[in-house]
C-alpha positions as CSV (number, residue, x, y, z in Angstrom):
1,X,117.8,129.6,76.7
2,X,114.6,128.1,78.5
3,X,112.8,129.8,81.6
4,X,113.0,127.5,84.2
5,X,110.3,127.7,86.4
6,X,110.8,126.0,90.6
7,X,110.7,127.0,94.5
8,X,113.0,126.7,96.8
9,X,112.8,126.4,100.9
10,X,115.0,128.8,101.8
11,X,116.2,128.7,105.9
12,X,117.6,131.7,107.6
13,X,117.1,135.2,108.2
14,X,113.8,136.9,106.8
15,X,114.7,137.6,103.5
16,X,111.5,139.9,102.7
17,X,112.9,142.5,105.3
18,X,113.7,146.0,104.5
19,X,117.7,144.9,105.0
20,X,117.7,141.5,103.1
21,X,115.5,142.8,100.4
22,X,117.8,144.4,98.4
23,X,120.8,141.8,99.3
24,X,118.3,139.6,97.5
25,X,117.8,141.5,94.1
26,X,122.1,142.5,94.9
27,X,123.3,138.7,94.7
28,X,121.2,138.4,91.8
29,X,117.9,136.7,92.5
30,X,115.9,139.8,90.4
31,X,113.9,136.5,88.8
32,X,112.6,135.4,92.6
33,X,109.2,136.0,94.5
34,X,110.1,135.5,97.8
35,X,107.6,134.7,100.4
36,X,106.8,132.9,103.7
37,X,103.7,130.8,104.5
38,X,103.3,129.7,107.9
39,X,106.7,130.4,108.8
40,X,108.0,128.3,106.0
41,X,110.2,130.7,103.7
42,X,109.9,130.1,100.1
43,X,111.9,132.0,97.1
44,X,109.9,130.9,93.6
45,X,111.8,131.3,90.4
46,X,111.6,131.8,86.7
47,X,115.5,131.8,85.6
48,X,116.6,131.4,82.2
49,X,118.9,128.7,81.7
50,X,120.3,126.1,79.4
51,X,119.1,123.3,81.8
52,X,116.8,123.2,85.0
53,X,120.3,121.7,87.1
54,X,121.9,125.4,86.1
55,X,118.7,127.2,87.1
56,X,118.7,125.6,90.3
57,X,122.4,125.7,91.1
58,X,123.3,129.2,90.2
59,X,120.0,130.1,92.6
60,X,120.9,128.3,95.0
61,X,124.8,129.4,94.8
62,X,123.0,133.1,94.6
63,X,120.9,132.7,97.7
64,X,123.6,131.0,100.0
65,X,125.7,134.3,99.2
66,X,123.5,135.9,101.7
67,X,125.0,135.8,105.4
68,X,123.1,133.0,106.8
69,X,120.9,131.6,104.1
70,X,120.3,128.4,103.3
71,X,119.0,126.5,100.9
72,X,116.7,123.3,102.0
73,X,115.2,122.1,99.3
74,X,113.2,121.7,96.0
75,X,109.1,122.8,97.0
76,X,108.9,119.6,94.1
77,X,110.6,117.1,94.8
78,X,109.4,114.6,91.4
79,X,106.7,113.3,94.3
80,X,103.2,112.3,92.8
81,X,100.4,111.4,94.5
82,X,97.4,109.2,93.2
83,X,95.7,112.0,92.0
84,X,99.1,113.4,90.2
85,X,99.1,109.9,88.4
86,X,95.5,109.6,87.8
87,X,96.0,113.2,86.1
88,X,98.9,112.6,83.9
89,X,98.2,109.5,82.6
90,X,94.4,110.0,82.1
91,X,93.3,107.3,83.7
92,X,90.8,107.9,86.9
93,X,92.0,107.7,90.3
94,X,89.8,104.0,91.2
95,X,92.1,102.6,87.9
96,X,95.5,103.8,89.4
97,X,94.4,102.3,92.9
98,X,93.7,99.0,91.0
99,X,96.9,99.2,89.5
100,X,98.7,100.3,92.7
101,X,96.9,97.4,94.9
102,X,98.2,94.8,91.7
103,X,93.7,94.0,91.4
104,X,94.8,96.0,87.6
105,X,97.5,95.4,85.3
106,X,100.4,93.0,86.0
107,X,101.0,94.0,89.8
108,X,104.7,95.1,91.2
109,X,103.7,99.0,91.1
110,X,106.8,101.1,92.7
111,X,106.2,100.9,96.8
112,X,105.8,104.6,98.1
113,X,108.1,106.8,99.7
114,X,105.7,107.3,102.1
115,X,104.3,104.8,104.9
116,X,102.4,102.9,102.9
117,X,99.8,102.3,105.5
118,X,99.2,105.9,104.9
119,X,96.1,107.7,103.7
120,X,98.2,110.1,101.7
121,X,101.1,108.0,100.3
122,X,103.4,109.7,97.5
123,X,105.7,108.1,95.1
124,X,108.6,108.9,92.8
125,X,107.1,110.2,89.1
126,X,110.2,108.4,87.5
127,X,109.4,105.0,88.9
128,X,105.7,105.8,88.2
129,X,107.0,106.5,84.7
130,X,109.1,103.7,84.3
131,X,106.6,101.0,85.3
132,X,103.9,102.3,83.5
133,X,105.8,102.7,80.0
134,X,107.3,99.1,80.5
135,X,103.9,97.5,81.3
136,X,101.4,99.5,80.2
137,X,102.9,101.6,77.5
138,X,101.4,104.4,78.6
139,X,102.6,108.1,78.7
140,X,103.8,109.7,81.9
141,X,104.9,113.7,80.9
142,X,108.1,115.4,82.8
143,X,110.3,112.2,83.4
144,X,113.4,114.0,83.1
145,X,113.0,116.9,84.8
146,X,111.2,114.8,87.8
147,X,114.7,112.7,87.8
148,X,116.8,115.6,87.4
149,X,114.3,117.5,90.4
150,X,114.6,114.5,92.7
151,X,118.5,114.2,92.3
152,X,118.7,117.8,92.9
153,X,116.3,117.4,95.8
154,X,118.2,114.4,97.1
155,X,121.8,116.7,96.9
156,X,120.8,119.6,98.7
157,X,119.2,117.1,101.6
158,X,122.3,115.0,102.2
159,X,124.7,118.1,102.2
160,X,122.3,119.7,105.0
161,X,121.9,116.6,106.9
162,X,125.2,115.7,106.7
163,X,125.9,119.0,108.1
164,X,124.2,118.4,111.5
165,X,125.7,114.7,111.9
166,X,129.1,114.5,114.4
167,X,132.3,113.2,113.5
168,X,131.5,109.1,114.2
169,X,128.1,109.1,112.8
170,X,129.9,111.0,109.6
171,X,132.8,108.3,109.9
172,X,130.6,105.7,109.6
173,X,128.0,107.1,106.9
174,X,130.9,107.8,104.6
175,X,131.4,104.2,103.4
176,X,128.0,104.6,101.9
177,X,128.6,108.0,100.4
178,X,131.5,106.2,98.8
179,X,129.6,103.3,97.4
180,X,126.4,104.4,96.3
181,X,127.6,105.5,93.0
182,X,130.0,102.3,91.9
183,X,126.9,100.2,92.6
184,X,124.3,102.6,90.8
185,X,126.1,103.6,87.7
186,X,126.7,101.6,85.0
């Protein structure tokens, strides 16, 4: 088994008070820190595993036992910034601008998942990785967990949007939810 190391942003009642405390360590979360920084609660964890999806899904599963918990989200979501590339990849942050603007390298970097008019723009590390190992043969570290991070990440968003939406806007959305994978796998 590996120790898998990740945070979760965890929405509900305060889980660091004197009732919840021992609910917490009770459903089985003995390998969390949990904590809360500017109202944002947080549960970090070091769980042994076989992979980093059953880490993640027996905390979550874990968590969500405890009357009105839930689970938002992956702290790391596979996002990089410049900086994050710059870092990985060795390079300084002026050559991954040139390569992000297309004035380095052969141009068609992965667009942002952030407004790219945006000071602090982020990307995906897996598209980051991919380009730069097809065009530049360079190493990127952590593709696989990023993928397996962002899918996770992705997972736990749409269930707790999906949540919120009403019975026509679900209607509607569901088409999508049906198609998505047909046209991605393969």
């Amino acid at each position: 088994m590996t120790t898998h190391t990740f945070t979760l942003i965890v929405e509900g009642p305060d889980l660091q008070s004197d009732e919840l405390i021992d609910k917490v360590f009770e459903a089985g979360c003995d390998d969390a820190l949990i904590g809360q920084v500017d109202g944002i609660q947080f549960a970090d964890f070091d769980r042994e595993a076989n992979t980093l999806r059953d880490a993640v899904l027996s905390a979550v599963a874990e968590l969500e036992s405890i009357a009105g918990v839930t689970v938002l989200r992956l702290a790391d979501a596979g996002l990089v910034s410049m900086a994050d590339i710059a870092a990985r990849t060795g390079r300084t942050r002026e050559s991954v601008r040139l390569l992000i603007t297309g004035e380095r390298g052969p141009g068609g970097f992965p667009p942002p998942v952030t407004d790219p008019r945006s000071r602090y723009r982020l990307w995906r590390s897996d598209e980051v990785e991919i380009w730069l190992r097809r065009f530049l043969a360079a190493p990127f570290d952590d593709s696989a967990v990023d993928r397996i991070r962002a899918v996770i990440n992705a997972s736990l968003e749409l269930r707790n949007h999906w949540a919120h939406l009403k019975g026509s806007e679900r209607s509607e959305l569901e088409t999508l939810v049906d198609i998505w994978p047909k046209q991605r796998v393969g």
